[in-house]
VONU-477814 format. One record per residue (C-alpha): x, y, z; residue in three letters; residue number from 1. Coordinates in nm, 2 decimals. Example, Ala and Ser with C-alpha at 12.3 -4.5 7.8 and 13.67 -1.06 7.14 Angstrom:
<rs>
r xx->1.23; yy->-0.45; zz->0.78; res->ALA; n->1
r xx->1.37; yy->-0.11; zz->0.71; res->SER; n->2
</rs>
This chain:
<rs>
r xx->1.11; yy->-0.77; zz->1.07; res->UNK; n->1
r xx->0.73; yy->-0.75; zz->0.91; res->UNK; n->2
r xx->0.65; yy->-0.84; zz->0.59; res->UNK; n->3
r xx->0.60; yy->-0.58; zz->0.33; res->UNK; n->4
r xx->0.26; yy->-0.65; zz->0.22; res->UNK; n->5
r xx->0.21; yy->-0.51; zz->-0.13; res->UNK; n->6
r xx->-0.10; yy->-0.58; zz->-0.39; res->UNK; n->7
r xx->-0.06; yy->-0.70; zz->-0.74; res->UNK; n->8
r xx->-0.18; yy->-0.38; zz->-0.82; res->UNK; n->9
r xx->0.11; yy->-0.23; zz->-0.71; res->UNK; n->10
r xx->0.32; yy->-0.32; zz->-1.05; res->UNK; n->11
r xx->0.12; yy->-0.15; zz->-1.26; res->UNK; n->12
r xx->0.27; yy->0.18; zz->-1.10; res->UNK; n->13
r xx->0.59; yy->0.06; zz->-1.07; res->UNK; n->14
r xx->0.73; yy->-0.24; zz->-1.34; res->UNK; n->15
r xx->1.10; yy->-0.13; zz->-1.20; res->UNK; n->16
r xx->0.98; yy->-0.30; zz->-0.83; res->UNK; n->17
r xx->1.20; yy->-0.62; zz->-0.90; res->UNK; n->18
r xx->0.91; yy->-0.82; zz->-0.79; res->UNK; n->19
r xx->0.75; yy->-1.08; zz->-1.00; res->UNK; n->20
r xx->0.36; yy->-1.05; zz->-1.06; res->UNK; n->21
r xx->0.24; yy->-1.35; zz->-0.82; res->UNK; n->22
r xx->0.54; yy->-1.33; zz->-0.54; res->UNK; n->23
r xx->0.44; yy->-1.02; zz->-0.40; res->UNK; n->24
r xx->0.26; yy->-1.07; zz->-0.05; res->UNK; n->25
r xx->-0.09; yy->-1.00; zz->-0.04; res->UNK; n->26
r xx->-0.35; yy->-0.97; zz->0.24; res->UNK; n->27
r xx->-0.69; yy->-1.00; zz->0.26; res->UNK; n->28
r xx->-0.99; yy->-0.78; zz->0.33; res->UNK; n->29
r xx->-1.06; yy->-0.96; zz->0.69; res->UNK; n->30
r xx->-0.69; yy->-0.99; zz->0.77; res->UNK; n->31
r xx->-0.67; yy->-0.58; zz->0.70; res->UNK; n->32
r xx->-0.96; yy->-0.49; zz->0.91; res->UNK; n->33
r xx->-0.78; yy->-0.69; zz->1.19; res->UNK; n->34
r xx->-0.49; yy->-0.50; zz->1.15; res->UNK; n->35
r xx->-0.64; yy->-0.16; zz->1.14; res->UNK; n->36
r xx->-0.54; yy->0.10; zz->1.40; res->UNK; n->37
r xx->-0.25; yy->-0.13; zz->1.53; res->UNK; n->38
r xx->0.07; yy->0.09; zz->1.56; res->UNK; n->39
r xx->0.23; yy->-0.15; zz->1.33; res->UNK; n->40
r xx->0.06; yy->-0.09; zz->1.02; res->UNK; n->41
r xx->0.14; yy->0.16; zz->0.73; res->UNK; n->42
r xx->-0.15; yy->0.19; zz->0.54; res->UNK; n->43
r xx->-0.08; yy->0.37; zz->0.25; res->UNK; n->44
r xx->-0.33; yy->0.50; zz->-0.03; res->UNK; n->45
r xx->-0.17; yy->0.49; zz->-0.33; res->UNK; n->46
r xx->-0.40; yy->0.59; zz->-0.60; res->UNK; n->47
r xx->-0.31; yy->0.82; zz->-0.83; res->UNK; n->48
r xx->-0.58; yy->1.14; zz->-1.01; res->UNK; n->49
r xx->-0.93; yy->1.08; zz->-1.05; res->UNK; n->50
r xx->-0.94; yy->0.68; zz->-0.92; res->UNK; n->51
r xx->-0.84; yy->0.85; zz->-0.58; res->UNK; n->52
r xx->-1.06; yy->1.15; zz->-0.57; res->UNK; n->53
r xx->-1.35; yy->1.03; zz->-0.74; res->UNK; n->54
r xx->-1.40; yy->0.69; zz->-0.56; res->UNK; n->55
r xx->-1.62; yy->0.69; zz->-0.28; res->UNK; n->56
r xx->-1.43; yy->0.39; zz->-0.09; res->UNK; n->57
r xx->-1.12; yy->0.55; zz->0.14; res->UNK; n->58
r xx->-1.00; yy->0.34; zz->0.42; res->UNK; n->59
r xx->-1.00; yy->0.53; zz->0.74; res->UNK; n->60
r xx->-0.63; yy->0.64; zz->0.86; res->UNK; n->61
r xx->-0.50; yy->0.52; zz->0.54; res->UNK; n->62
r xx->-0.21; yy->0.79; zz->0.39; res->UNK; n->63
r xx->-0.24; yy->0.92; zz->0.10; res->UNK; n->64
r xx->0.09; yy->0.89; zz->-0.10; res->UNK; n->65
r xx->0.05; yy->0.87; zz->-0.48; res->UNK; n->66
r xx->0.26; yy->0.57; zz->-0.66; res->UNK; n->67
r xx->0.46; yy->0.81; zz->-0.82; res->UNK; n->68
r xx->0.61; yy->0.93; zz->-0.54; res->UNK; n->69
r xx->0.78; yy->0.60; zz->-0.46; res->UNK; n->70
r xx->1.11; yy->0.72; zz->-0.41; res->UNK; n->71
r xx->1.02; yy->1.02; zz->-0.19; res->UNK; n->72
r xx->0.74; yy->0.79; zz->0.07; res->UNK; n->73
r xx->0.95; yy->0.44; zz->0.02; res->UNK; n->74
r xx->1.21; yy->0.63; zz->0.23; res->UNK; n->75
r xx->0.98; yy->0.77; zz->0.51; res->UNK; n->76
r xx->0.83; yy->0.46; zz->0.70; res->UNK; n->77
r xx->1.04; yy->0.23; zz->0.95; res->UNK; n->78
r xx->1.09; yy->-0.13; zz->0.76; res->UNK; n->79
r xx->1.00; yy->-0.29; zz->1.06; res->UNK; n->80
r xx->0.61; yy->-0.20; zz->1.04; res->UNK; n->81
r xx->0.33; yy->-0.39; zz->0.82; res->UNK; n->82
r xx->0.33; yy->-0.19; zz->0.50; res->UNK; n->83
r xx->0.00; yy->-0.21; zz->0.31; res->UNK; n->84
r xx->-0.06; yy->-0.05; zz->-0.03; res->UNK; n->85
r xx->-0.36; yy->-0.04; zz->-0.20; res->UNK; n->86
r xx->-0.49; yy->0.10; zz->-0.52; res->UNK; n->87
r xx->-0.75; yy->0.09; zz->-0.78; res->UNK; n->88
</rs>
């Protein structure tokens, strides 16, 4: 089973995710473009109001799912993909 890759960032949205700051996987910028448009990546947008609509930066094919609907998306992709999340 793949790694679930998930940025620092992603505690700020959700303090509940029993993961301590500095153990959850990260992945670089080159080691993402490698990966993009493999059928094993998730690539999930997670930014939430105006950091998502006002930024000029969007990864192509990334999926827009706002952090706080964790519960609903956390459900919907197969655990055995690369999960990327990335936010602001």
């Amino acid at each position: 089973m793949k790694k679930l890759l998930l940025f620092l960032s992603f505690l700020l949205f959700f303090p509940a995710v029993p993961v301590i700051a500095g153990t959850a996987p990260t992945i670089s910028k080159e080691e993402l473009k490698a990966q993009l448009g493999s059928e094993n990546l998730v690539l999930l947008d997670v930014r939430s109001g105006r950091d998502w609509s006002s930024s000029e930066f969007k990864i192509t094919g990334a999926i827009r799912s706002p952090g706080s609907d964790f519960a609903t998306w956390s459900k919907l992709y197969p655990k055995d993909k690369t999960i990327v999340l990335y936010c602001a």
